[in-house]
DSSP file (Angstrom, degrees, kcal/mol; ACC not computed):
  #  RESIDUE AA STRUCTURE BP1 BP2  ACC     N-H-->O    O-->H-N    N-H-->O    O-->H-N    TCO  KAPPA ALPHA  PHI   PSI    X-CA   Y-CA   Z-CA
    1    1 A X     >        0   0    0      0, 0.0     4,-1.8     0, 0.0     5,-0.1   0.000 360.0 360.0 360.0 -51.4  -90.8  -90.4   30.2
    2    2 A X  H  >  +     0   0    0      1,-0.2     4,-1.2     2,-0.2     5,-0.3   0.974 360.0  63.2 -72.8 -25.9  -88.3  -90.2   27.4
    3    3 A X  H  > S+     0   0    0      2,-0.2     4,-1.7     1,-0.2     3,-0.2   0.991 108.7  49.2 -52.2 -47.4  -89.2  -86.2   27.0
    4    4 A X  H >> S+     0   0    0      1,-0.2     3,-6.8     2,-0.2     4,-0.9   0.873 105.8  50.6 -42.6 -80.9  -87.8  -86.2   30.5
    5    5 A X  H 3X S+     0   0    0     -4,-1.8     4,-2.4     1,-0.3     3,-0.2   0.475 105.7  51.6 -57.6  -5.4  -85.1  -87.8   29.9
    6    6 A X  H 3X S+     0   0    0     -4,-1.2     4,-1.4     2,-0.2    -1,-0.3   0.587 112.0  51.8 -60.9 -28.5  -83.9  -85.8   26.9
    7    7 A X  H <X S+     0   0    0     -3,-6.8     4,-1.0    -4,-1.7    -2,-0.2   0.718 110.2  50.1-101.5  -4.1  -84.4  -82.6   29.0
    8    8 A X  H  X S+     0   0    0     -4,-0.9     4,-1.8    -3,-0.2    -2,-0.2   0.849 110.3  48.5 -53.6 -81.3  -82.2  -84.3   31.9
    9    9 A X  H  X S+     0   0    0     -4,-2.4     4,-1.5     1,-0.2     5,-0.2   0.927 116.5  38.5 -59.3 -32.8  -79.6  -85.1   29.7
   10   10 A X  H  X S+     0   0    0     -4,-1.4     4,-3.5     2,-0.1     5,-0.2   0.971 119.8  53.8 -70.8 -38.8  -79.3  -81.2   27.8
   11   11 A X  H >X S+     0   0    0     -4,-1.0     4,-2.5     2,-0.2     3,-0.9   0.967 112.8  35.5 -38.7 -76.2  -79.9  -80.0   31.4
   12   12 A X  H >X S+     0   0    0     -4,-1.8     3,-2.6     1,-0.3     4,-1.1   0.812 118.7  58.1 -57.5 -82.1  -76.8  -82.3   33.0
   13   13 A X  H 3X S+     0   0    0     -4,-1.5     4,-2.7     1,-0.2    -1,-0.3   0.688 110.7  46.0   4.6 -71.2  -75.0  -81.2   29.2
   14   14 A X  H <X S+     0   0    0     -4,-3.5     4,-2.1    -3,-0.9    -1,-0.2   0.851 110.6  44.6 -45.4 -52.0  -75.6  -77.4   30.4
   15   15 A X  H <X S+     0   0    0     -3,-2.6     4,-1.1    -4,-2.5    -1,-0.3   0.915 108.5  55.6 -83.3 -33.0  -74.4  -77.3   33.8
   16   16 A X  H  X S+     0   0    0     -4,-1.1     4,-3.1     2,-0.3     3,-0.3   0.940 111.2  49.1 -86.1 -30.6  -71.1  -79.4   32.9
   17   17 A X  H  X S+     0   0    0     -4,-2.7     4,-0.8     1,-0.2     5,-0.3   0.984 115.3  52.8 -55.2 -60.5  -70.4  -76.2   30.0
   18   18 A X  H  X S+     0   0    0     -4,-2.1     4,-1.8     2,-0.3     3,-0.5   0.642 106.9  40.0   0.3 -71.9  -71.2  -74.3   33.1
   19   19 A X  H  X S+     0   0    0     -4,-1.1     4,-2.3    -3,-0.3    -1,-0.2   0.764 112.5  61.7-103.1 -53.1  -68.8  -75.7   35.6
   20   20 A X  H  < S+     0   0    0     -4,-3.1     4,-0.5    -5,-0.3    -1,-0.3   0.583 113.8  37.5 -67.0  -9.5  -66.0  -75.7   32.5
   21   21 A X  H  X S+     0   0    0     -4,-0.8     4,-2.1    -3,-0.5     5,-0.4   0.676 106.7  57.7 -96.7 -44.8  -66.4  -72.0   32.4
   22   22 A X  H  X S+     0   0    0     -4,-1.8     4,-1.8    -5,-0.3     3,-0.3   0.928 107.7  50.1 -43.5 -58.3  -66.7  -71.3   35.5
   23   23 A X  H >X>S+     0   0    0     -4,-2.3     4,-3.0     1,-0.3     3,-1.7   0.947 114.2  49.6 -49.7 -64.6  -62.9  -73.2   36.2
   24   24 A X  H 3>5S+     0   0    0     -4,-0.5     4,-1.0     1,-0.3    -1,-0.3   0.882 106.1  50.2 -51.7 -47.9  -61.5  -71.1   33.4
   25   25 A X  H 3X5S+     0   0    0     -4,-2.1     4,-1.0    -3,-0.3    -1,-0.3   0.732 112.1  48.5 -54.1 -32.9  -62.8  -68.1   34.6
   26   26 A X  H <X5S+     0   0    0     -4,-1.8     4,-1.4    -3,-1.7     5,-0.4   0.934 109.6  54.7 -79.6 -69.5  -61.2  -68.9   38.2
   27   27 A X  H  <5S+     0   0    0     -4,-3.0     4,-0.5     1,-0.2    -2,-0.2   0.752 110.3  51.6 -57.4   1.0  -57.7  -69.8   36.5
   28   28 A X  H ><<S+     0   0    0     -4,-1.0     3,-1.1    -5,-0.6    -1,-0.2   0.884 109.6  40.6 -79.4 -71.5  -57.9  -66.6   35.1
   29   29 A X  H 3< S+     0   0    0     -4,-1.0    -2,-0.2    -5,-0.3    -3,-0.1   0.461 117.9  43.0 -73.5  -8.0  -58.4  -64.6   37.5
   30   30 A X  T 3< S+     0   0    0     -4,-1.4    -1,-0.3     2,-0.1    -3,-0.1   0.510  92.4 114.7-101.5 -16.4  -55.8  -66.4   40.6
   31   31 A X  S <  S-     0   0    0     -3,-1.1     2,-0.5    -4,-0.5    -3,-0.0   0.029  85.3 -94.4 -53.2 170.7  -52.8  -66.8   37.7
   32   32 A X        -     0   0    0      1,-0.1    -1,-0.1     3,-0.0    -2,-0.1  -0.731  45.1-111.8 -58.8 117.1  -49.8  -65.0   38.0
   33   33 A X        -     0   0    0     -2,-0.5    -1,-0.1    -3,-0.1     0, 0.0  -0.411  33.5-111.5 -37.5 126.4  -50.1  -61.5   35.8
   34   34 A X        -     0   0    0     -2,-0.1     2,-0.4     1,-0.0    -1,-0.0  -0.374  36.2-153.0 -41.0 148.8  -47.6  -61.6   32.6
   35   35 A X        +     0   0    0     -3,-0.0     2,-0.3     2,-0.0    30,-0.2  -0.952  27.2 157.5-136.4 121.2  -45.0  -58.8   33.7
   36   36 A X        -     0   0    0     -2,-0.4     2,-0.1    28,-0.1    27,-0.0  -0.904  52.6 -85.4-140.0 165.5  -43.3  -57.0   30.6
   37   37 A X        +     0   0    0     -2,-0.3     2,-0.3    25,-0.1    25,-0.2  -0.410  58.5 168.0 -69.8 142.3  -41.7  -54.1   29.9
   38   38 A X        -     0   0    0     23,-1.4     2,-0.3    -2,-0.1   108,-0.0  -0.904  41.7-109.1-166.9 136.4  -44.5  -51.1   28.9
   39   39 A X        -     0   0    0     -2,-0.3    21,-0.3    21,-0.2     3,-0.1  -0.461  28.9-179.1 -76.6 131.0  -44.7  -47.7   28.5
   40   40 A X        +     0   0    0     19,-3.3     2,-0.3    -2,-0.3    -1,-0.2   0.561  60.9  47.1-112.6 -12.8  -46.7  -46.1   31.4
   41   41 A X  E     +A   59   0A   0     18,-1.7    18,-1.4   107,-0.0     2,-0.3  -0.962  34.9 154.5-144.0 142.1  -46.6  -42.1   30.3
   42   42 A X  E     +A   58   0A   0     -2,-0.3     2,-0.3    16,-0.2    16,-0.2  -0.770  33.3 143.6-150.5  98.2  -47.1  -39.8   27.3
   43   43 A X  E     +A   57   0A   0     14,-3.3    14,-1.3    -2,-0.3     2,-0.4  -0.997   9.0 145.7-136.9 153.6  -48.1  -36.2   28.3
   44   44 A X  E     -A   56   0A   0     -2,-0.3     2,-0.7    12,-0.3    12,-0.1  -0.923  51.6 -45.8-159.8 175.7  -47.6  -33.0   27.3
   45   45 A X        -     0   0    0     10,-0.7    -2,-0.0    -2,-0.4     9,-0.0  -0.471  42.6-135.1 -68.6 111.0  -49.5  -29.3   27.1
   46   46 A X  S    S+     0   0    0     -2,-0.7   107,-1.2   106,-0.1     2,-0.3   0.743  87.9  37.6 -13.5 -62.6  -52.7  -29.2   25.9
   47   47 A X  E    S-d  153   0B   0    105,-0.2     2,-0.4    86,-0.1   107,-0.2  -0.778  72.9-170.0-121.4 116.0  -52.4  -26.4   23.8
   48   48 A X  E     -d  154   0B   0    105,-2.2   107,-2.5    -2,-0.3     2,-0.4  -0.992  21.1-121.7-144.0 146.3  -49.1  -25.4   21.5
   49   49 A X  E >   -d  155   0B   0     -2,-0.4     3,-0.7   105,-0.2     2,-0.3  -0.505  27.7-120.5 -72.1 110.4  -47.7  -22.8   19.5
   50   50 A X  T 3  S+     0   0    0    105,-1.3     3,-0.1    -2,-0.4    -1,-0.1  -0.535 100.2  10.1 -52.4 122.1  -46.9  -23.3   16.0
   51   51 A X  T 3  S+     0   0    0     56,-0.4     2,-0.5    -2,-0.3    -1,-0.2   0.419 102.1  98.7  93.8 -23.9  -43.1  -22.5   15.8
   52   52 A X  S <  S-     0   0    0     -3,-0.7    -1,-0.2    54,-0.1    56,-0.1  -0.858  84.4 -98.6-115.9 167.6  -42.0  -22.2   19.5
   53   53 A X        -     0   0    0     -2,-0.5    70,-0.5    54,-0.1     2,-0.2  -0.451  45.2-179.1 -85.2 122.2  -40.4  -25.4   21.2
   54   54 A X  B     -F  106   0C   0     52,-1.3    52,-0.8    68,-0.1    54,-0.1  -0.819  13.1-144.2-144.8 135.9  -42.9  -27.8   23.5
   55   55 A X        -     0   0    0     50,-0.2   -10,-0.7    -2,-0.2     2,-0.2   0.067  11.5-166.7 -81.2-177.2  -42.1  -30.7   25.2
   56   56 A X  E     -A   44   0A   0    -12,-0.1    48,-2.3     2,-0.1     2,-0.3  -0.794  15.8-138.9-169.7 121.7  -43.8  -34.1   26.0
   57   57 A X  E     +AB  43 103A   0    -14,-1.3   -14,-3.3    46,-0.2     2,-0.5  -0.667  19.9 178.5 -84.8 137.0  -42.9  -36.8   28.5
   58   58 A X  E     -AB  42 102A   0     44,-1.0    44,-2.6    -2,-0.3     2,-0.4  -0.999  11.5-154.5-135.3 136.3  -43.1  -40.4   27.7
   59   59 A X  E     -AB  41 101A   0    -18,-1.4   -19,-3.3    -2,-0.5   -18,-1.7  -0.959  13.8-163.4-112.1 136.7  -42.1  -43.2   30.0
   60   60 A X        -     0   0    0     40,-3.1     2,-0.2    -2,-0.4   -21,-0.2  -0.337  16.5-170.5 -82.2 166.4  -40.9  -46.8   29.8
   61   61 A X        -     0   0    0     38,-0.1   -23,-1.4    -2,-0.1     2,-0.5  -0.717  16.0-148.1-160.5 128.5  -41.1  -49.3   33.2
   62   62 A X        +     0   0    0     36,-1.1    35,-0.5    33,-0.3   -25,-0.1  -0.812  19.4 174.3 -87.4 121.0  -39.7  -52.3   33.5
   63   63 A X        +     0   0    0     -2,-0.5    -1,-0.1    33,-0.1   -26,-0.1   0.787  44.9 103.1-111.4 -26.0  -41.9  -54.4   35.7
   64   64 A X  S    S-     0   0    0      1,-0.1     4,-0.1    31,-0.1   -28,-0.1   0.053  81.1-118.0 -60.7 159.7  -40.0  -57.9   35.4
   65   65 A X  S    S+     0   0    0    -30,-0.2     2,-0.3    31,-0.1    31,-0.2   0.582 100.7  61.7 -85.5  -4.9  -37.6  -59.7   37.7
   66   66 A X  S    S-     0   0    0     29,-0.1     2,-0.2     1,-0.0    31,-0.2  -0.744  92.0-104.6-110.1 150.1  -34.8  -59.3   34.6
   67   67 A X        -     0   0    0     -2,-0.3    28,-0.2    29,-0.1     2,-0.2  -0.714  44.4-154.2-100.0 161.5  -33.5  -56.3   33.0
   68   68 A X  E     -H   94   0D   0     26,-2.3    26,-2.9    -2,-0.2     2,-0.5  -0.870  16.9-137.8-125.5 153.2  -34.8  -55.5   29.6
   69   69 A X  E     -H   93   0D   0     -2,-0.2     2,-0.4    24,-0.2    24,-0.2  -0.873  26.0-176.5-115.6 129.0  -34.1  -53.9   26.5
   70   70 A X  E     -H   92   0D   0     22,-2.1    22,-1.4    -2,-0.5     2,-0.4  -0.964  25.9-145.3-143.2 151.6  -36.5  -52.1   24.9
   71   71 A X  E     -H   91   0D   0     -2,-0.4    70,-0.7    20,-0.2     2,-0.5  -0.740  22.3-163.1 -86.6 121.9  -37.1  -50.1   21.6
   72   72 A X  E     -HI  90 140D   0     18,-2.4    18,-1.2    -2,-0.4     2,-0.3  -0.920   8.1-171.5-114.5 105.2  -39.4  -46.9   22.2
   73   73 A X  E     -HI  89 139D   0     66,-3.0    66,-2.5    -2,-0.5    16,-0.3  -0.861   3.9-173.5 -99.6 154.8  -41.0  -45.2   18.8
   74   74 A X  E     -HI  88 138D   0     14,-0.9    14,-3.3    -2,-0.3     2,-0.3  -0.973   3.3-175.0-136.7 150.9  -42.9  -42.0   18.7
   75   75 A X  E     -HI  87 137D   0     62,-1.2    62,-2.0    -2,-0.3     2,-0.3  -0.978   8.9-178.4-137.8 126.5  -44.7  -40.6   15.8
   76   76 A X  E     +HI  86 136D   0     10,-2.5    10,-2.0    -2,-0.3     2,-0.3  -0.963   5.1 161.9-132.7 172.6  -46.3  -37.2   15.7
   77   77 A X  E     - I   0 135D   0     58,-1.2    58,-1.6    -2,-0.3     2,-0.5  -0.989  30.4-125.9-161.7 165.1  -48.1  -35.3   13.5
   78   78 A X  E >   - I   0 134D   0     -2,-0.3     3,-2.7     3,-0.2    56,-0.3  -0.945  40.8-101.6-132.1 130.9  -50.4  -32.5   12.7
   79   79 A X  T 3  S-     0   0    0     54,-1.3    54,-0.1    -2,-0.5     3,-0.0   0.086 104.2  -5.7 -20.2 132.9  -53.9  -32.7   10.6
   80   80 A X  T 3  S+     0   0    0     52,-0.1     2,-0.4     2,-0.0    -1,-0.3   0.404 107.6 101.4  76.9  -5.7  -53.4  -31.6    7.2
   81   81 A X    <   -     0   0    0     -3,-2.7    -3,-0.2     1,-0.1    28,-0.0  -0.862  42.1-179.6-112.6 152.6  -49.6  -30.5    7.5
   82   82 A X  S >  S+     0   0    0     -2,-0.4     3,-2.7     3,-0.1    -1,-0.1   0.300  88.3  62.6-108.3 -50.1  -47.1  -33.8    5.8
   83   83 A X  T 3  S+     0   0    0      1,-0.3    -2,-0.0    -6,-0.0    -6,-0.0   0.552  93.6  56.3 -68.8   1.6  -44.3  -31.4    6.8
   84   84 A X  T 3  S+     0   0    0     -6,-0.2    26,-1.0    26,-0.1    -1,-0.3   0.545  77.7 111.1 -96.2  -7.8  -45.1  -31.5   10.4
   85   85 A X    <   +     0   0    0     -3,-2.7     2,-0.3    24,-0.2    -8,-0.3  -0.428  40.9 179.2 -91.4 156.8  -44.8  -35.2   11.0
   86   86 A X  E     -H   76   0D   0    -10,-2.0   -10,-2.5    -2,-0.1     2,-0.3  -0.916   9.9-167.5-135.1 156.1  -41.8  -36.3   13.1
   87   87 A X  E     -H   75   0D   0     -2,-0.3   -12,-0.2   -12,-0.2     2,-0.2  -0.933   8.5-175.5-150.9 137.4  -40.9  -39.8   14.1
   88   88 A X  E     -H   74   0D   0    -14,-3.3   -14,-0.9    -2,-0.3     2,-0.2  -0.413   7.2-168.8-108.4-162.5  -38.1  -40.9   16.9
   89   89 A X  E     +H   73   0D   0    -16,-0.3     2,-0.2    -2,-0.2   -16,-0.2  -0.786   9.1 170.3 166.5 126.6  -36.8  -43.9   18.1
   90   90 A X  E     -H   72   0D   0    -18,-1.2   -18,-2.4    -2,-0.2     2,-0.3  -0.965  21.7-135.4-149.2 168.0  -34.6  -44.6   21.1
   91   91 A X  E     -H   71   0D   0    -20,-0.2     2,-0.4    -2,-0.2   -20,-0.2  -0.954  16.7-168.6-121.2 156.2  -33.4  -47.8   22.9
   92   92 A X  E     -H   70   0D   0    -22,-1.4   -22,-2.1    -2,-0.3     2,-0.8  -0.918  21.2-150.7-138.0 141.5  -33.3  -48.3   26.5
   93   93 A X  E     -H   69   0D   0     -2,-0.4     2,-0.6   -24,-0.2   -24,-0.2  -0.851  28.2-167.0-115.6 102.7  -31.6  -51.1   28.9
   94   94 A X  E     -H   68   0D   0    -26,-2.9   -26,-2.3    -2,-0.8     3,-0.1  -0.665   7.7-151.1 -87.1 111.7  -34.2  -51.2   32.0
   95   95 A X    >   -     0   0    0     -2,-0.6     2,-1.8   -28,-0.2     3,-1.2  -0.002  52.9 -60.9 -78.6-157.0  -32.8  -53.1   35.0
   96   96 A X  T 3  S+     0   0    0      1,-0.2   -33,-0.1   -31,-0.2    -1,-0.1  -0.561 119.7   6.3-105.7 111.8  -35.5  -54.4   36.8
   97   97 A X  T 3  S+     0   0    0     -2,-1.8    -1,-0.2   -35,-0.5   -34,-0.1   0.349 100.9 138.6  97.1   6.2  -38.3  -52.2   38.3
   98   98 A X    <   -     0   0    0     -3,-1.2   -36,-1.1   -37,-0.1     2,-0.3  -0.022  48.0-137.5 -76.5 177.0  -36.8  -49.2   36.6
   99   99 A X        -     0   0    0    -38,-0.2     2,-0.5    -3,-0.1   -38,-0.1  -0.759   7.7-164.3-151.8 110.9  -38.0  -46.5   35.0
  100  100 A X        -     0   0    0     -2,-0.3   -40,-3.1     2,-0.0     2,-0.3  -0.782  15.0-179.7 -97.0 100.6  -36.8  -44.8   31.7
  101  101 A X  E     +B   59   0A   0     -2,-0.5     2,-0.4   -42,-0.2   -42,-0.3  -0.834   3.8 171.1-114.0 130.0  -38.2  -41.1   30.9
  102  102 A X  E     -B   58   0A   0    -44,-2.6   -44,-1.0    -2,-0.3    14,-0.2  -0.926  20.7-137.2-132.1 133.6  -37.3  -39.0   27.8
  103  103 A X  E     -BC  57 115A   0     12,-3.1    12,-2.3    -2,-0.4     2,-0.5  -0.541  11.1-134.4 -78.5 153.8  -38.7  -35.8   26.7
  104  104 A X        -     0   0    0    -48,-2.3     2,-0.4    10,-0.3    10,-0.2  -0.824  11.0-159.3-114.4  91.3  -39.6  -34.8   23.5
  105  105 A X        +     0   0    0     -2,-0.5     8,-1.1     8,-0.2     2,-0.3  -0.597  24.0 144.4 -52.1  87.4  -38.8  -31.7   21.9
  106  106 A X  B     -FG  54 112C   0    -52,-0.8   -52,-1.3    -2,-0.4     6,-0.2  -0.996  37.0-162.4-140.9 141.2  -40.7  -30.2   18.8
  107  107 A X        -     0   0    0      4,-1.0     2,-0.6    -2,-0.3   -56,-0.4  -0.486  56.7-108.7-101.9  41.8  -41.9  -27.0   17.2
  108  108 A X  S    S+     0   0    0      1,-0.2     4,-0.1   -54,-0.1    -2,-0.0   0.386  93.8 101.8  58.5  20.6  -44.4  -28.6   14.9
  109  109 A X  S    S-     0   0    0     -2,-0.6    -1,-0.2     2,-0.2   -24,-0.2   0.108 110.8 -79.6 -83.5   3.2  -42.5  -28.0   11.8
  110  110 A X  S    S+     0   0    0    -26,-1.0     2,-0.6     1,-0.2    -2,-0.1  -0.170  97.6 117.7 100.5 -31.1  -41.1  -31.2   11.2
  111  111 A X        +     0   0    0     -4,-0.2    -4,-1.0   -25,-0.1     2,-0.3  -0.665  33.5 157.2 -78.6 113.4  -38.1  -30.8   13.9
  112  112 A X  B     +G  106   0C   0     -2,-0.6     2,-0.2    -6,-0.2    -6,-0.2  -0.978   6.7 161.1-128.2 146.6  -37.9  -33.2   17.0
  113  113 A X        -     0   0    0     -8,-1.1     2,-0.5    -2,-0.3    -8,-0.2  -0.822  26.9-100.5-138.2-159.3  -35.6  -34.3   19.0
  114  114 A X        -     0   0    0     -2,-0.2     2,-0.4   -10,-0.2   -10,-0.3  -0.804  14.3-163.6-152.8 144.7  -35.0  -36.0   22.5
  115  115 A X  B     -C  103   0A   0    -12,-2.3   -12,-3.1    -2,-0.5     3,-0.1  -0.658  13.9-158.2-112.1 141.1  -34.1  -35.2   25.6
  116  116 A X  S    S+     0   0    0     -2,-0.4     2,-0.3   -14,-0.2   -15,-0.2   0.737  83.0  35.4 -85.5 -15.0  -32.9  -37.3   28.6
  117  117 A X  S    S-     0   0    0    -14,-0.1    -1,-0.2   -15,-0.1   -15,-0.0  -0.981 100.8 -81.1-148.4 151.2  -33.8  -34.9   31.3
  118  118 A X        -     0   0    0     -2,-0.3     2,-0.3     1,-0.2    -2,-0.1   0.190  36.0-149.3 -25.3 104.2  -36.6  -32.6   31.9
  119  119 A X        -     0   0    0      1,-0.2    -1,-0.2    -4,-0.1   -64,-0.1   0.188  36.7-119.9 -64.0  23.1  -36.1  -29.2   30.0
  120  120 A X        -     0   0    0     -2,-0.3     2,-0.3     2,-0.0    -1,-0.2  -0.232  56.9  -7.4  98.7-171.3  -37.7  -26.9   32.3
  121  121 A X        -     0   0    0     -3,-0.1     3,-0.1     1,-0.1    -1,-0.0  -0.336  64.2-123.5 -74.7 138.4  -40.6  -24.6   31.9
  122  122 A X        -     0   0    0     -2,-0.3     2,-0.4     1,-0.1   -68,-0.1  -0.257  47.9 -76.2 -33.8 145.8  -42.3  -23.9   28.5
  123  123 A X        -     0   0    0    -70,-0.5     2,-0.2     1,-0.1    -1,-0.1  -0.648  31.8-123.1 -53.6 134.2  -42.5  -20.8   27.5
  124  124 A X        +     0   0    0     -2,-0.4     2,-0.3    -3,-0.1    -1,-0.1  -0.323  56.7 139.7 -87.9 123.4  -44.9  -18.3   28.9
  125  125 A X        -     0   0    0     -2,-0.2     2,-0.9     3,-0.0    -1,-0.0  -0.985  52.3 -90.1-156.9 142.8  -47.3  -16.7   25.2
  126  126 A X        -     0   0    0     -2,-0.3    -2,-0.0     1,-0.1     0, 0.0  -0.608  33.0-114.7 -14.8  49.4  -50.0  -16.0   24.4
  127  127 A X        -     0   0    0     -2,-0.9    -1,-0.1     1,-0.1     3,-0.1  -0.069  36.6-177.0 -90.0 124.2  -52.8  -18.3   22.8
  128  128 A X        -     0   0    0      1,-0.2     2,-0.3     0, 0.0    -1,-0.1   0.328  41.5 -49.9 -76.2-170.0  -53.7  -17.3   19.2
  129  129 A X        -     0   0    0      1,-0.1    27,-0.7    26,-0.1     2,-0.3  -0.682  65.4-100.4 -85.6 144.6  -56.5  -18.9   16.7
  130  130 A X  E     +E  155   0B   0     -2,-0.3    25,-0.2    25,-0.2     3,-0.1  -0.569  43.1 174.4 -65.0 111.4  -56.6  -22.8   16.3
  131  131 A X  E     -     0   0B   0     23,-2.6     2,-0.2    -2,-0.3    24,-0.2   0.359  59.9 -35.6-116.2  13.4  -55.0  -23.4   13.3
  132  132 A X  E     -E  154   0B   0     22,-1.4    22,-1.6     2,-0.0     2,-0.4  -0.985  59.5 -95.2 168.4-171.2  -55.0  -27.1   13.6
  133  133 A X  E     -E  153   0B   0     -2,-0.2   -54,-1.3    20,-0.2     2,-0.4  -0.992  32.1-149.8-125.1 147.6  -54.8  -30.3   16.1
  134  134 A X  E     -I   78   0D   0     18,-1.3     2,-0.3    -2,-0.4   -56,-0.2  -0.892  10.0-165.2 -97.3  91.3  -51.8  -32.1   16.7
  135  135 A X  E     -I   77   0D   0    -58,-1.6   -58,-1.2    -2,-0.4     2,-0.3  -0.486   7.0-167.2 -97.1 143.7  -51.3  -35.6   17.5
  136  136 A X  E     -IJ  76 150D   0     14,-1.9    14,-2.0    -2,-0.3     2,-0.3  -0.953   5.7-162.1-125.5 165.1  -48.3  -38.3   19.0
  137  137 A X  E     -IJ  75 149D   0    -62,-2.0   -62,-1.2    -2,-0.3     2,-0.4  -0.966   7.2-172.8-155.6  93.4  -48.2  -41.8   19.1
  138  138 A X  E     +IJ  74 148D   0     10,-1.3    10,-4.0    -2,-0.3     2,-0.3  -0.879  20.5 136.3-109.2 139.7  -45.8  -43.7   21.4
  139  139 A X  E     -I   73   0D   0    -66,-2.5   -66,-3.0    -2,-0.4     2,-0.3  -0.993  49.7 -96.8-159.4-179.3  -45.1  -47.8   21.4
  140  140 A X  E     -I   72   0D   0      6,-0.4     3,-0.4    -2,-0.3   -68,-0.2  -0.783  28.6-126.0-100.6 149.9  -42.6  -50.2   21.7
  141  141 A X  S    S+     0   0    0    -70,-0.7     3,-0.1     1,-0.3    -1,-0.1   0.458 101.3  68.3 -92.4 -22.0  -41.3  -51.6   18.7
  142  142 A X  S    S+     0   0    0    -71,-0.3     2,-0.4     1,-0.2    -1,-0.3   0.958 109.2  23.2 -59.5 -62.3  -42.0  -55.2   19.9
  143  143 A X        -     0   0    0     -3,-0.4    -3,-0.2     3,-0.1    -1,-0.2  -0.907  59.2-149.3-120.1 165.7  -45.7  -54.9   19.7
  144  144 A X        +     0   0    0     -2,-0.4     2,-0.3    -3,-0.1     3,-0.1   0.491  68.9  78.3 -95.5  13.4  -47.8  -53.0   18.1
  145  145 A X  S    S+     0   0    0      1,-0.2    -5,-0.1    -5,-0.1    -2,-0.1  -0.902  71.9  48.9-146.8 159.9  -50.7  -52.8   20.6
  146  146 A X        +     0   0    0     -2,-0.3    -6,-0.4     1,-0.1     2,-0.3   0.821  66.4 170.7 -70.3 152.4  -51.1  -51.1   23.3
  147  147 A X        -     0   0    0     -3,-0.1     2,-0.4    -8,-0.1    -8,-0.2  -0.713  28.3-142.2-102.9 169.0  -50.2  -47.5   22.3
  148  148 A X  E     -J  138   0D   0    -10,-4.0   -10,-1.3    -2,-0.3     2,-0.3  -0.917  25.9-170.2-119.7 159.0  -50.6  -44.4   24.4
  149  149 A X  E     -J  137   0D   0     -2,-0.4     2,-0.3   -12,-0.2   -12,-0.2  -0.999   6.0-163.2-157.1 145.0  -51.7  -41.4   22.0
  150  150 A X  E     -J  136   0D   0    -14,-2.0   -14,-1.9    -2,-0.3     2,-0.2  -0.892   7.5-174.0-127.2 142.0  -51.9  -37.8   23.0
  151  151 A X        +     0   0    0     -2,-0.3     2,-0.4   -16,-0.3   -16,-0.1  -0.902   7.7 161.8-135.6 177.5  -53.7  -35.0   21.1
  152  152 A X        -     0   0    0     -2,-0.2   -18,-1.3  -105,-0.0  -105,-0.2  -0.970  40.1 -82.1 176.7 179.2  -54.0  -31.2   21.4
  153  153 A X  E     -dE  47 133B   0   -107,-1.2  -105,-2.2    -2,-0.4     2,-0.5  -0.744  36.6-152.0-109.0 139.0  -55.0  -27.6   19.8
  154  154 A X  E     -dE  48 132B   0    -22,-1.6   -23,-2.6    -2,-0.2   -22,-1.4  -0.996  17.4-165.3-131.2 112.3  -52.3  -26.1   17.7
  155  155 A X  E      dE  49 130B   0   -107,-2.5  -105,-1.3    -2,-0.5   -25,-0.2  -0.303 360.0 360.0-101.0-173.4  -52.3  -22.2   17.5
  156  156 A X              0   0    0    -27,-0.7   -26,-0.1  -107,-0.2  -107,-0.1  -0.096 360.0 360.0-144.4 360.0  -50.8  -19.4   15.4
């Protein structure tokens, strides 16, 4: 009789841990979503030329009922190269449901800059031997997680 009850009472124990996850798991999953400001694009061309100019779009979005200000950094680099790495910064005032695009210019030499509207088509060349990979690295200066990261083949 008492071996019962001891396996009655860890049972009843069991199911009430049970029932307390279960709740949490339902207020998770009916709350409101946080809505903050986040970068939603980072893309560019696979494939780039050492030495000729290619862009790369990144976009902010403000998702919040308020407008927001937000700091956008991007860091790129290329395997093996020190001289190659570039890093921007821009700041942006995002009214609310907007959306804040800049492009990013660079020949893989160390020179970037950025541009507030699209520059047009690439230029049309020729793809050469892979003389490395190239990476960028956009996030907002507020937190450090999530980032969006982009990579690609860097020819000669």
């Amino acid at each position: 009789m008492t071996k019962q009850l001891g396996r009655a009472w860890r049972l009843g124990r069991d199911l009430v841990g049970v029932l307390r996850g279960l709740a949490r798991t339902l207020a998770w999953a009916f709350r409101a979503p946080v809505a903050r400001p986040a970068l939603a694009l980072l893309e560019g061309a696979p494939c780039t030329r050492l030495g000729t100019p290619s862009n790369y779009r990144v976009r902010a979005y403000n998702p919040c009922s308020v407008p927001r200000s937000l700091r956008v950094l991007v860091v790129g680099w290329v395997d093996g190269t020190p001289d190659a790495r570039f890093q921007l910064e821009w700041d942006a005032i995002l009214e609310p449901g907007a959306v804040s695009e800049r492009w990013i210019r660079t020949d893989w030499r160390g020179a970037a800059s950025t541009v507030d509207r699209s520059p047009g088509d690439a230029p049309i060349w020729n793809a050469g031997d892979r003389i490395g990979r190239w990476h960028i690295e956009a996030r907002l200066a507020e937190r450090t997680v999530p980032t969006l990261q982009i990579s690609g083949a860097l020819v000669g």
